[in-house]
RODREN-729451 format. One line per 3 residues: their letters; for each residue x, y, z of N, C-alpha, C. Coordinates in steps of 0.02 Angstrom, whole numbers. Atoms other than C-alpha are relative to their C-alpha. Layout:
N
a = X/Y/Z/X/Y/Z/X/Y/Z | ...
//
This chain:
413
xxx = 60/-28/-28/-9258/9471/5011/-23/-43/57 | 5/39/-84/-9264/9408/5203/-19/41/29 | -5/-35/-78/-9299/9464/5369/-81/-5/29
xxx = 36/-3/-41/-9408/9512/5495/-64/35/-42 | 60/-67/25/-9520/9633/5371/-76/-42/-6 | 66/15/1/-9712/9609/5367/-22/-13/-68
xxx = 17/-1/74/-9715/9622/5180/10/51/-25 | -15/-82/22/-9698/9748/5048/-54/49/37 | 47/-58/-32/-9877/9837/5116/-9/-35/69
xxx = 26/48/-26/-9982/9757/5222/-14/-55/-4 | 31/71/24/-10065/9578/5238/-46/2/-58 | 62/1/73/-10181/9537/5109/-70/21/63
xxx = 57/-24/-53/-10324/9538/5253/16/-26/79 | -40/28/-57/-10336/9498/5433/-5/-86/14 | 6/76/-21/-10379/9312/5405/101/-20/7
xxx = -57/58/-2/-10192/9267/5395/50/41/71 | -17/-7/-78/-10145/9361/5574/-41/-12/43 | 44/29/-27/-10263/9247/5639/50/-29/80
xxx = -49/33/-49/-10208/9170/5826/-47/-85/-24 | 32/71/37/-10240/8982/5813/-70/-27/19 | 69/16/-20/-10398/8991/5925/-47/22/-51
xxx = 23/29/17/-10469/9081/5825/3/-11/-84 | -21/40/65/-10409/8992/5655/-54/-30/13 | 15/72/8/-10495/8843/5741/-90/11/21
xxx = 78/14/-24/-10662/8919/5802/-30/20/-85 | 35/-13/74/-10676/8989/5611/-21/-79/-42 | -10/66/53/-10638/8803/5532/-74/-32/50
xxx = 33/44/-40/-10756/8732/5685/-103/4/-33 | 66/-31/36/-10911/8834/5593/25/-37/-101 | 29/11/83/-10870/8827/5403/46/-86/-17
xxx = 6/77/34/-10803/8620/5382/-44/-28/11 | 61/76/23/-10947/8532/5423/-53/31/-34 | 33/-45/44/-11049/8657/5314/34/-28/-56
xxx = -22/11/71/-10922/8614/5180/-16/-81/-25 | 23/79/-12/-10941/8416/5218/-63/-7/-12 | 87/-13/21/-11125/8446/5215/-24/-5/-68
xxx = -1/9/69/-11105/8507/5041/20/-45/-34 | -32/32/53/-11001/8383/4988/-40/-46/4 | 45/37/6/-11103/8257/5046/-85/-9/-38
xxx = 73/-30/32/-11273/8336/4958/34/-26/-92 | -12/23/77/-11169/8284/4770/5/-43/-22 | -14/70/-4/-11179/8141/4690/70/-40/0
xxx = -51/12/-42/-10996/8117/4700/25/-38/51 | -4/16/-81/-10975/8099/4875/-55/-41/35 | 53/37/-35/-11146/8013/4919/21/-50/18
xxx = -38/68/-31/-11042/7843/4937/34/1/55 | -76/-9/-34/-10883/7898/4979/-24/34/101 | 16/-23/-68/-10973/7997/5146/-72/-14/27
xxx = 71/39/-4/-11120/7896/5157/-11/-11/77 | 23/8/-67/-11096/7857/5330/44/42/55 | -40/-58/-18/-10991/8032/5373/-81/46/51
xxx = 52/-62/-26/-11100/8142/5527/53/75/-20 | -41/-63/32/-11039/8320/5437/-15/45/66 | 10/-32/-44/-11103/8406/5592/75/-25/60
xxx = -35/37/-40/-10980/8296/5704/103/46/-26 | -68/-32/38/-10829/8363/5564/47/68/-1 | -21/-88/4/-10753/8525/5651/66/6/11
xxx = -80/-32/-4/-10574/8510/5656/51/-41/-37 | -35/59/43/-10426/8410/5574/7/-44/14 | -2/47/-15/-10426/8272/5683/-63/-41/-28
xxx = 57/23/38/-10616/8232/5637/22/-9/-71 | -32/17/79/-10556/8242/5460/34/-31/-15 | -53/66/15/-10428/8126/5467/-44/-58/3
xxx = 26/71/16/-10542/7992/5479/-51/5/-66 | 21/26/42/-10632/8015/5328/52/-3/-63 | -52/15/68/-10580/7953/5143/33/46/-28
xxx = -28/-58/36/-10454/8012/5054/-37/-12/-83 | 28/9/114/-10510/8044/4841/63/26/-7 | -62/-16/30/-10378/8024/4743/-12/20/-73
xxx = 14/-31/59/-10368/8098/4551/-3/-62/-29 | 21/76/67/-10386/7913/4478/-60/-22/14 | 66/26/-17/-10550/7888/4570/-31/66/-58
xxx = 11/-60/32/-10581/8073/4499/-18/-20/-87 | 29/-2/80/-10556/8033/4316/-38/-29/-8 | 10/61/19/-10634/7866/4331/-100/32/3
xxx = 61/-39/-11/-10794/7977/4403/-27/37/-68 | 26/-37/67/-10784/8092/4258/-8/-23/-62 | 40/35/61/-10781/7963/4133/-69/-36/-16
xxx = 73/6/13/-10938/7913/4183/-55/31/10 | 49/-55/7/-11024/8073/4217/45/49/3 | -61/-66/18/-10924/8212/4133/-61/70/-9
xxx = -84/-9/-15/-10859/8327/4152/-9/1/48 | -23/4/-70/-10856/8342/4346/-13/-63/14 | -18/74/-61/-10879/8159/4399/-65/13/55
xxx = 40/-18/-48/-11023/8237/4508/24/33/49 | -13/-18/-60/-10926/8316/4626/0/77/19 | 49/-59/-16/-11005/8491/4591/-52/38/33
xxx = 66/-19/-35/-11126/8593/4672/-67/9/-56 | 33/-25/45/-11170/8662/4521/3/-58/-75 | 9/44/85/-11197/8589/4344/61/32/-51
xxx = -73/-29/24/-11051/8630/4220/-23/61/-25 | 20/-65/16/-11174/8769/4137/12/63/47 | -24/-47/-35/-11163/8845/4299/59/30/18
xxx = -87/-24/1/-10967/8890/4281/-4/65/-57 | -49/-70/51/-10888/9054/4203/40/-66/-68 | -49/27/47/-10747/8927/4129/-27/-80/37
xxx = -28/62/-11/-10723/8732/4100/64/-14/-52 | -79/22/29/-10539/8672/4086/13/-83/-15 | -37/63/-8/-10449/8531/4039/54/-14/23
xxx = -67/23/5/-10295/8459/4097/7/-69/-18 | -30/70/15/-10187/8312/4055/-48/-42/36 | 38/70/-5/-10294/8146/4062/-34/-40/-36
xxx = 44/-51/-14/-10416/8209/4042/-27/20/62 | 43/-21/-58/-10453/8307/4187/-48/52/0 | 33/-39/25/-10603/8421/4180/-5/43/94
xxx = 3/-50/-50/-10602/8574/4316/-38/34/-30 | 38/-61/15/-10731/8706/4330/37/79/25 | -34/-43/-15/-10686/8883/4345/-47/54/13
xxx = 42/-64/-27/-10782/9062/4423/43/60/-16 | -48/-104/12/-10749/9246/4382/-31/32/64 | 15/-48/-66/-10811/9286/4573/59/28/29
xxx = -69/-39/0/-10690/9388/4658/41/-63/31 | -36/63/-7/-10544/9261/4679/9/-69/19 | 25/52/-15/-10613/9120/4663/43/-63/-18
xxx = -85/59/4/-10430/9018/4647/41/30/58 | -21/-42/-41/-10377/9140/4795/79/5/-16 | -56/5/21/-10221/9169/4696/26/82/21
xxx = -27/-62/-3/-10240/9367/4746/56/-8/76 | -48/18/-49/-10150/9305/4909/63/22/-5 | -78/4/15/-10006/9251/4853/26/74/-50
xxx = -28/-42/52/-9991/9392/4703/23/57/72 | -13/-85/-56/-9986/9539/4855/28/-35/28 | -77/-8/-45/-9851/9442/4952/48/15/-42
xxx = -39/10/63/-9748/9455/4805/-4/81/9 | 0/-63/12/-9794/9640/4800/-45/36/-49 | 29/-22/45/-9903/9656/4661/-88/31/24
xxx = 83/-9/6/-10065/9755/4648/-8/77/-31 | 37/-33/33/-10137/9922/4591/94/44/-31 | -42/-41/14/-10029/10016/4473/51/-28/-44
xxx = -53/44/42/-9932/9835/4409/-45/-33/-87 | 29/22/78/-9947/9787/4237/24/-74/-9 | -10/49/-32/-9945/9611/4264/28/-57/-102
xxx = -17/65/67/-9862/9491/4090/-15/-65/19 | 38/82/-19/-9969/9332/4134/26/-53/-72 | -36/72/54/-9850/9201/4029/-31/-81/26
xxx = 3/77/16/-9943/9036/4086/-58/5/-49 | 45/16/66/-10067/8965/3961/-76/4/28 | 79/-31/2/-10240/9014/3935/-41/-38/-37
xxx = 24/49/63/-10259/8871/3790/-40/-57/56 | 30/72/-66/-10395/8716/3904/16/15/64 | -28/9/-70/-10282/8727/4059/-11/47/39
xxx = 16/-72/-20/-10305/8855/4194/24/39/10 | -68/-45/-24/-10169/8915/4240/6/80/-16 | 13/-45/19/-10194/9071/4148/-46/58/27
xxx = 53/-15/-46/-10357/9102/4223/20/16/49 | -14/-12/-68/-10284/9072/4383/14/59/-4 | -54/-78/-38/-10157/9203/4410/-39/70/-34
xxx = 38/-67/17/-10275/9330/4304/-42/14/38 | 50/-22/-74/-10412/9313/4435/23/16/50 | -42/-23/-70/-10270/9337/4577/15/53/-27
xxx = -26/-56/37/-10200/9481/4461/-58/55/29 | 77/-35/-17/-10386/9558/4466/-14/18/49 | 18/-19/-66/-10407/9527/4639/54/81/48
xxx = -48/-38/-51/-10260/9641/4708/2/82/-53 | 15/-61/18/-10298/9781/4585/63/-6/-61 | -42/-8/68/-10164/9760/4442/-33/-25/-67
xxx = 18/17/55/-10172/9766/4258/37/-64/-33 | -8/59/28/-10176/9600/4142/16/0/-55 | -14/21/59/-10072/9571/3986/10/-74/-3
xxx = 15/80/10/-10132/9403/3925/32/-33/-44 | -41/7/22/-9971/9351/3874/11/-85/-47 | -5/74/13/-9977/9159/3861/80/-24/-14
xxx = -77/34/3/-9825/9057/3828/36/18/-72 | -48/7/66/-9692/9059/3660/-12/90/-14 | -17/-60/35/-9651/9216/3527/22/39/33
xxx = -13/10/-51/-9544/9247/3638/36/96/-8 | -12/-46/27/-9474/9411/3525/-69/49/17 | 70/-29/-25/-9666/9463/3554/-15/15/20
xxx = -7/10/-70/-9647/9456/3727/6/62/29 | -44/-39/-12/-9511/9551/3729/-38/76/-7 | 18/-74/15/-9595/9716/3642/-68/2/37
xxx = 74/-10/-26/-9769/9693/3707/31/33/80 | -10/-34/-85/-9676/9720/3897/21/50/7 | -31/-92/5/-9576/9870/3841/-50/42/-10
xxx = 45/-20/6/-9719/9927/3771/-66/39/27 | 70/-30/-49/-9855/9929/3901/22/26/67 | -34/-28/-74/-9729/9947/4042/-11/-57/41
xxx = 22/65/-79/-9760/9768/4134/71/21/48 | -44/-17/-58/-9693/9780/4311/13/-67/18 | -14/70/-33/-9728/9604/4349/0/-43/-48
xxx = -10/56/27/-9707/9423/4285/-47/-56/27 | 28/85/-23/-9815/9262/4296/-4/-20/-32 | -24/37/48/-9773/9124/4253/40/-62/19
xxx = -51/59/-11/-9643/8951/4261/71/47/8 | -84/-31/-31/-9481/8992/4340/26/15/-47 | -48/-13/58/-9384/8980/4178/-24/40/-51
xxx = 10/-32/66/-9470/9066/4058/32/75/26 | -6/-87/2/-9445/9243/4133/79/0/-16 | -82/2/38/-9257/9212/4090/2/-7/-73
xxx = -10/17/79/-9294/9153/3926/-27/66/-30 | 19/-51/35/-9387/9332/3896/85/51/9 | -61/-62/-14/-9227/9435/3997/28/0/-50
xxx = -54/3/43/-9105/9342/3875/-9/17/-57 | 24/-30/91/-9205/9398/3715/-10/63/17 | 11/-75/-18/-9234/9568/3785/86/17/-2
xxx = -78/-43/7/-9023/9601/3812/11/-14/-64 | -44/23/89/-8998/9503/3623/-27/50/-40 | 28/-27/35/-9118/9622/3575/-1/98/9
xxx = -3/-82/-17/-9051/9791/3663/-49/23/22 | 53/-29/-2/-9213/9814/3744/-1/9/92 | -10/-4/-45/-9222/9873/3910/-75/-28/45
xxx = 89/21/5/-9398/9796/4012/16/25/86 | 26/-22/-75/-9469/9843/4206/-26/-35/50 | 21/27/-60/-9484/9703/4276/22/-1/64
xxx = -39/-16/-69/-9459/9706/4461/-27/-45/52 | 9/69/-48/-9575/9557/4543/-19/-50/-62 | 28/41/40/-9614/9406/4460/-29/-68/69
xxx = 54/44/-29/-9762/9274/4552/17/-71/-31 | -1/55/48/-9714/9080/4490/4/-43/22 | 19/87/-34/-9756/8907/4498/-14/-58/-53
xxx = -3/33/61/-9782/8772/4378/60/-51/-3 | -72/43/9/-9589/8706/4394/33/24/65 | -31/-22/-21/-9455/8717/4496/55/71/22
xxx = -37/-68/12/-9374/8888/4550/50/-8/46 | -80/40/-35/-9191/8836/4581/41/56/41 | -27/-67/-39/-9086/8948/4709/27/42/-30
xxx = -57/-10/65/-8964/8987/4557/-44/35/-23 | 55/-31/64/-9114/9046/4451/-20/66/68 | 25/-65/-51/-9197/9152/4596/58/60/19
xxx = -60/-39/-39/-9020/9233/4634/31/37/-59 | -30/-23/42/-9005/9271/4455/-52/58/-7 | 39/-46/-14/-9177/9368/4474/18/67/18
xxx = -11/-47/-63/-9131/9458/4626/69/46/-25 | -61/-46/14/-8970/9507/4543/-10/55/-49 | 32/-41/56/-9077/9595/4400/-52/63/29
xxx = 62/-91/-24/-9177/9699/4515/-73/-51/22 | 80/24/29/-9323/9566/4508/-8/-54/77 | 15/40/-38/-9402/9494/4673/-28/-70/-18
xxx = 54/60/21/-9474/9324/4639/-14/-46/41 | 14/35/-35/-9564/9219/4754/-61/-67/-28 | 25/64/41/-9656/9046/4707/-69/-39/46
xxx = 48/26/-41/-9834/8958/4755/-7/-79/-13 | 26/63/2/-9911/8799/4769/-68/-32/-42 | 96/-6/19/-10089/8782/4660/13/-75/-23
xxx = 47/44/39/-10159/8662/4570/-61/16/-16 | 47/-21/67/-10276/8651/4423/-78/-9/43 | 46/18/-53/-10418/8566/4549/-15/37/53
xxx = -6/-26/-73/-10375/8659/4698/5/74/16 | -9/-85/-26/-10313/8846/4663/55/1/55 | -48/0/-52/-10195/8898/4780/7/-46/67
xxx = 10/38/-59/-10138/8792/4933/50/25/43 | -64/-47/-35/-9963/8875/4994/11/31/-43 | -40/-19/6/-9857/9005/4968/58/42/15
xxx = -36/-17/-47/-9713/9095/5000/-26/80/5 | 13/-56/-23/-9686/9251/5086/54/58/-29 | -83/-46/7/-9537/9405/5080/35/-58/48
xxx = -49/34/-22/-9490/9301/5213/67/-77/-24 | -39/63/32/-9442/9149/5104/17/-38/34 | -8/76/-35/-9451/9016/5268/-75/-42/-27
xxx = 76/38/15/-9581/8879/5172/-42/37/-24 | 62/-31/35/-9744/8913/5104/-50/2/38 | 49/-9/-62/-9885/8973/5208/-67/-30/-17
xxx = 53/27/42/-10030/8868/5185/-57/50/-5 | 49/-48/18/-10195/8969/5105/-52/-13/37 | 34/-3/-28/-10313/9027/5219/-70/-29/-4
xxx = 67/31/44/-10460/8937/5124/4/-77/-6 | 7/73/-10/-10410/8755/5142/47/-36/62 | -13/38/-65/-10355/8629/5258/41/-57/-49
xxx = -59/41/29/-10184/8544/5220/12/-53/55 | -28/40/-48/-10138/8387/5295/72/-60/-26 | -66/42/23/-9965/8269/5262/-16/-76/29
xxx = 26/57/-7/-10025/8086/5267/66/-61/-27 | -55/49/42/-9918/7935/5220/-22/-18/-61 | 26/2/73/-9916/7890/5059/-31/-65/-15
xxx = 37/62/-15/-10060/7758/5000/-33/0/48 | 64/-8/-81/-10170/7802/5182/-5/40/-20 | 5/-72/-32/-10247/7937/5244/0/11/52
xxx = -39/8/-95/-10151/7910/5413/39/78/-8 | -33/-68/-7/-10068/8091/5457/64/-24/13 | -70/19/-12/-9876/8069/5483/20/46/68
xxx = -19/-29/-54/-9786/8137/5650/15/63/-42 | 6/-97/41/-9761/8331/5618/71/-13/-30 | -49/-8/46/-9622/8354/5515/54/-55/-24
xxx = -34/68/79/-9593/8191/5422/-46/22/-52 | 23/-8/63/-9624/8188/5251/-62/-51/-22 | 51/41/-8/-9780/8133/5190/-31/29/-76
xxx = 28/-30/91/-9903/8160/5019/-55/63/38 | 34/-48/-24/-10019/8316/5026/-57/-24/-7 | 56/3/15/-10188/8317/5048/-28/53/36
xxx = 41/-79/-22/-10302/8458/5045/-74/-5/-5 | 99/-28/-11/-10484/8500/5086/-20/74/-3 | 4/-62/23/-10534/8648/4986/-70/30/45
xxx = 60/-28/-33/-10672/8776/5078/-40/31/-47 | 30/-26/74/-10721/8826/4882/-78/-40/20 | 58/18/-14/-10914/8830/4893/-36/-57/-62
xxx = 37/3/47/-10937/8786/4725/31/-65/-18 | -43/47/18/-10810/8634/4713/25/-36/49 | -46/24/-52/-10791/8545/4884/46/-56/-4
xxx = -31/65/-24/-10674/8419/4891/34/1/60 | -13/5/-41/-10632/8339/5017/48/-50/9 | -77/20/-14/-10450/8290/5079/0/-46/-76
xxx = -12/13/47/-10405/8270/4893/70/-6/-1 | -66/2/17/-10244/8184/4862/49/27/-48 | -46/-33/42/-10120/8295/4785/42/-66/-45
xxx = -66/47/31/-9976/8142/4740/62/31/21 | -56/-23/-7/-9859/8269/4792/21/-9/77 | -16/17/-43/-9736/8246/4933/14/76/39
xxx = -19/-56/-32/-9707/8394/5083/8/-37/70 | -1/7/-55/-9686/8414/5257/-6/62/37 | 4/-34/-47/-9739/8529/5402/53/23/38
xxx = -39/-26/-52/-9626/8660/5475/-32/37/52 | 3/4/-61/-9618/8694/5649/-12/81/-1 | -1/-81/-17/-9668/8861/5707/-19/68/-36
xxx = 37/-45/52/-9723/9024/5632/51/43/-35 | -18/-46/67/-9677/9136/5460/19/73/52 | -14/-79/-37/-9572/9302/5533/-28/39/-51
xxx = 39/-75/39/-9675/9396/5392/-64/18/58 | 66/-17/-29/-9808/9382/5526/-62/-16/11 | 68/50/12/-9942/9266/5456/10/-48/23
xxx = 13/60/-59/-9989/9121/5577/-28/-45/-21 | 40/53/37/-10054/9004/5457/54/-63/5 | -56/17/2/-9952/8840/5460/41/-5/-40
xxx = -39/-2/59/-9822/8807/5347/33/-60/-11 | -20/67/36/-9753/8671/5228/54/33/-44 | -83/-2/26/-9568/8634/5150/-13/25/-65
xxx = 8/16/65/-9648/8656/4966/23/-73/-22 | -1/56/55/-9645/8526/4817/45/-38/57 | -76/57/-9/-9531/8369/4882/-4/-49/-61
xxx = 17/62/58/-9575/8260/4730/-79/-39/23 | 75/8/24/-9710/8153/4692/-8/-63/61 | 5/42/-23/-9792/8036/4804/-4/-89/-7
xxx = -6/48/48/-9828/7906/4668/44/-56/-5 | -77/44/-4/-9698/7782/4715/7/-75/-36 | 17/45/21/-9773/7641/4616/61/-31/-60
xxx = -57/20/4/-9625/7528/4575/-13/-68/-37 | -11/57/39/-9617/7395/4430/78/-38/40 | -47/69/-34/-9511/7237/4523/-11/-84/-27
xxx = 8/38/5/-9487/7085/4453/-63/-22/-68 | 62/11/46/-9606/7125/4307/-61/14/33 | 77/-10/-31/-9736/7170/4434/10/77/32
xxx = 6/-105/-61/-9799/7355/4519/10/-36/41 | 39/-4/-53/-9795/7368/4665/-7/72/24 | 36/-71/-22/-9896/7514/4748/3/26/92
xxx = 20/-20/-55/-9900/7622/4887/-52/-32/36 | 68/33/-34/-10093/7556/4953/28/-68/7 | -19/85/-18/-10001/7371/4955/31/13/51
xxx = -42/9/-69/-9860/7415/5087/-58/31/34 | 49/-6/-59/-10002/7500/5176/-50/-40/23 | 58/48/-43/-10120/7355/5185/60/-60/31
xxx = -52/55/-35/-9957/7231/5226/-3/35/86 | -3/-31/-67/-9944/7376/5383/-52/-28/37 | 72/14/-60/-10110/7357/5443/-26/-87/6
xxx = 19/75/-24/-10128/7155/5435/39/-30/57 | -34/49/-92/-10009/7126/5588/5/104/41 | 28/-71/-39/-10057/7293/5745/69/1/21
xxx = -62/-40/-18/-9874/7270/5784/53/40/-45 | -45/-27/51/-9798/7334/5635/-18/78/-9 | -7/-62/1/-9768/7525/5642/8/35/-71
xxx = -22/-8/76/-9708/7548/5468/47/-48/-44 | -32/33/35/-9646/7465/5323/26/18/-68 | -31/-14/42/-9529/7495/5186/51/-45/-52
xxx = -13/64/64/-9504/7401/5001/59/45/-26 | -53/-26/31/-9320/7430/4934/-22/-51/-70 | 7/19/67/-9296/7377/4743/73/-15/-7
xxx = -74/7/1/-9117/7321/4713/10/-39/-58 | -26/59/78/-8994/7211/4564/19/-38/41 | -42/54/-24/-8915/7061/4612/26/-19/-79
xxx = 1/22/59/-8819/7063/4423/-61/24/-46 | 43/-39/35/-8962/7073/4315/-82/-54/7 | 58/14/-34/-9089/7014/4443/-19/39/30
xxx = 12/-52/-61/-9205/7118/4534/-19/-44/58 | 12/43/-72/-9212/7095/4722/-34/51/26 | 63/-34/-22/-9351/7143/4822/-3/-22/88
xxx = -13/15/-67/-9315/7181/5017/-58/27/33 | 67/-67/-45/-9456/7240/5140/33/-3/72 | -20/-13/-62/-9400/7305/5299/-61/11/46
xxx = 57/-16/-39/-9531/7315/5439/34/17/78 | -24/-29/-78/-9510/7438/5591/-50/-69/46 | 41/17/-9/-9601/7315/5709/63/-21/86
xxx = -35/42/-47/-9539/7259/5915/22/-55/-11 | -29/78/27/-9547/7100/5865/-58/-26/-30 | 60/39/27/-9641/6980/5775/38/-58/-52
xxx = -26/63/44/-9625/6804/5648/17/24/-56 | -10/3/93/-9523/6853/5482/-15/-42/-36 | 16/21/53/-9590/6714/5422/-95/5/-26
xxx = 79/-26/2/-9782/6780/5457/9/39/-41 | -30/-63/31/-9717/6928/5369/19/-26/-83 | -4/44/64/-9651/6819/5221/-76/3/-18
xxx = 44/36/45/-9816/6745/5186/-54/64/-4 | 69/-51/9/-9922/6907/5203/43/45/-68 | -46/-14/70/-9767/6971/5075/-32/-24/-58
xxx = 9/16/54/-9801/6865/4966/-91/29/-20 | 81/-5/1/-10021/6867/4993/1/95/-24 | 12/-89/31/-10007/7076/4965/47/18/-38
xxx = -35/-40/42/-9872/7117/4875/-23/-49/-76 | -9/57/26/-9882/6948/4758/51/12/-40 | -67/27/13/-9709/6937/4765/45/-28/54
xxx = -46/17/-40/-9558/6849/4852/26/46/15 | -62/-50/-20/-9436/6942/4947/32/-5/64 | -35/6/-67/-9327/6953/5088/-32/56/52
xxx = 52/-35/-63/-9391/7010/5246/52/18/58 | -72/-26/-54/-9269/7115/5383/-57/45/51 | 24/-14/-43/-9354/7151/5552/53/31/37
xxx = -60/-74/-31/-9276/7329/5604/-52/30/69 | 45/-23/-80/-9344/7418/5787/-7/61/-26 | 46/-73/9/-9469/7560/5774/59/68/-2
xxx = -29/-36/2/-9393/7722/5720/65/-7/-37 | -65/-7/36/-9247/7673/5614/6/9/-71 | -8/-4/63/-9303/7679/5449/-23/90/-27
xxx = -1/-74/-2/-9302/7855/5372/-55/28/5 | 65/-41/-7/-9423/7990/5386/-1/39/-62 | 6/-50/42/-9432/8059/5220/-56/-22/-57
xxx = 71/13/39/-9607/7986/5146/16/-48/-37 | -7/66/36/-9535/7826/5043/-28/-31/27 | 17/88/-31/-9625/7661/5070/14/-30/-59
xxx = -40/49/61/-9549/7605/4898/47/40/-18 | -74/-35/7/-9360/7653/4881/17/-53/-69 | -45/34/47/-9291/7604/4714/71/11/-19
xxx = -66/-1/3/-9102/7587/4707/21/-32/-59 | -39/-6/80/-9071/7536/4531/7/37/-26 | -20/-48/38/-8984/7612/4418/-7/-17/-56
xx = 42/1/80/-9038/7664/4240/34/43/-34 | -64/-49/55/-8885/7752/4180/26/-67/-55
//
């Protein structure tokens, strides 16, 4: 499922055949409105304490303020739960409150798509007329929620399937007639293969998914069944952020936030299409955050989606940004090689390998830099990382572009 086509119907609306002017005169009105808000919670009163939100109208302005990461997040909500303050509203004022792993506490709305998940469901194809088998979980987490409020939004019906009984599954879809699937890549295989063991014939024909990986192999086993399947980007915090199209080049980021690819440990932006961690700034009225560190790794492709939508676009998932690397009995972290960067103005970038010597670890740092003293470099090694290590002064541009600043090369087979 390629090509030039616009989609199965139309767009979802005309925000995503936007030209980039005006993308940028829309963002130039509603971010420092959203900054505004964020700044009005207790939350953010620190963190943008000395932020002018009026000044905040495009992504460059936004690059200079903080990034929040989800460990400041919990650390917030353990001492004023459940949001941490970074609400508009009070938690009474929510439809839903979730949990995820941590504990993380998210609020949730039954306004019309207020995870803007109906997006993504209508590139996929789904809406009035689909009988939608919503297999993620509905138990704390949101996931469930989500894709039922995107379900809602585009006009299809909701079987609130949840995960396991898997025999259950099977008859409930014959049953009602589901057309579509949402859900984790793998499960909708794990229903097909109990549906043929079970002689049962089912209708699916798109399936919407995200949650895991959706491997080319797996998608091609779809497509060979009759069954389109295309894959998004959310999060439990965030709601949608990319996804794909029919076209299947990248994921189109969602018209409702502001994605940017930063190095990992800053909130420095990376040249366009190196790899970098995500960070997003949601335009949710009721939940601003602002440039919230995903952990996850992407990168910016060049040029625009032949479905038609002019939004930019990112590689999906690359792994996690998290690169925090036990050496020597010690972490070391992303935010360390980035403050080693910024204590000498000639050093461009720097990058911590992890290596054996036998059944020693060795600990190399490479620094892009013209020139400068490896042994200045040594002693700020040791002062930020607090560890020894060898030090190799390489010329700007040679070390890779794929978002590492801690490469570990041991092996654990």
């Amino acid at each position: 499922m390629r090509g030039d086509e616009t989609d199965m119907d139309a767009h979802f609306d005309a925000l995503e055949t936007r030209s980039a002017d005006e993308r940028a005169a829309d963002l130039a009105q509603r971010l420092p409105a959203q900054v505004a808000r964020a700044r009005s919670v207790a939350g953010y009163r620190e963190l943008l304490a000395d932020v002018d939100a009026g000044g905040v109208v495009d992504a460059a302005a936004l690059a200079a303020l903080p990034v929040l990461r989800k460990s400041e997040l919990s650390r917030a909500q353990g001492a004023h739960p459940p949001f941490g303050g970074f609400t508009v509203k009070p938690a009474s004022g929510f439809a839903h409150i979730f949990q995820s792993p941590g504990p993380i506490y998210e609020p949730g709305g039954i306004e019309h798509d207020w995870w803007r998940m109906g997006r993504f469901l209508h590139a996929v194809g789904i809406g009035a007329g689909d009988v939608v088998q919503n297999c993620f979980g509905y138990h704390l987490t949101p996931a469930g929620m989500i894709f039922e409020s995107g379900a809602r939004a585009v006009g299809a019906t909701v079987l609130p399937a949840g995960t396991g009984q898997t025999e259950l599954q099977v008859t409930a879809a014959r049953d009602v007639g589901a057309t579509a699937y949402t859900g984790t890549p793998d499960y909708l295989k794990v229903i097909l293969d109990k549906a043929d063991e079970m002689g049962v014939a089912l209708g699916f024909t798109k399936a919407a998914v995200g949650g895991g990986a959706l491997f080319p192999s797996l998608r091609q086993h779809y497509v060979d069944r009759g069954i389109t399947c295309l894959q998004s980007y959310a999060t439990a915090d965030l709601g949608n952020i990319a996804y794909e199209s029919a076209a299947m080049e990248g994921m189109i980021v969602d018209e409702h936030v502001i994605v940017e690819i930063v190095t990992p440990g800053t909130g420095d932006p990376v040249a366009p299409g190196e790899v970098g961690e995500v960070v997003v700034t949601t335009l949710n009225a009721d939940y601003p955050l602002i440039r919230f560190a995903t952990g996850d790794l992407s990168a910016v492709m060049a040029g625009q989606s032949p479905c038609g939508r002019t939004n930019m676009r990112i590689k999906g998932w690359m792994g996690r940004a998290d690169q925090t690397t036990k050496i020597k009995g010690m972490f070391v972290r992303p935010e360390q090689v980035a403050a080693l960067v910024a204590r000498h103005d000639e050093i461009v970038k720097a990058r911590v390998v992890a290596s054996r010597d036998g059944e020693m670890d060795i600990m190399t740092v490479y620094i892009e830099a013209e020139s400068g003293d490896p042994v200045a470099y040594a002693t700020s090694v040791v002062d930020v990382l607090k560890l020894k290590g060898a030090v190799e002064v390489v010329a700007p541009g040679s070390l890779p572009k794929d978002g590492l600043v801690i490469e570990d090369q041991r092996s654990y087979d």
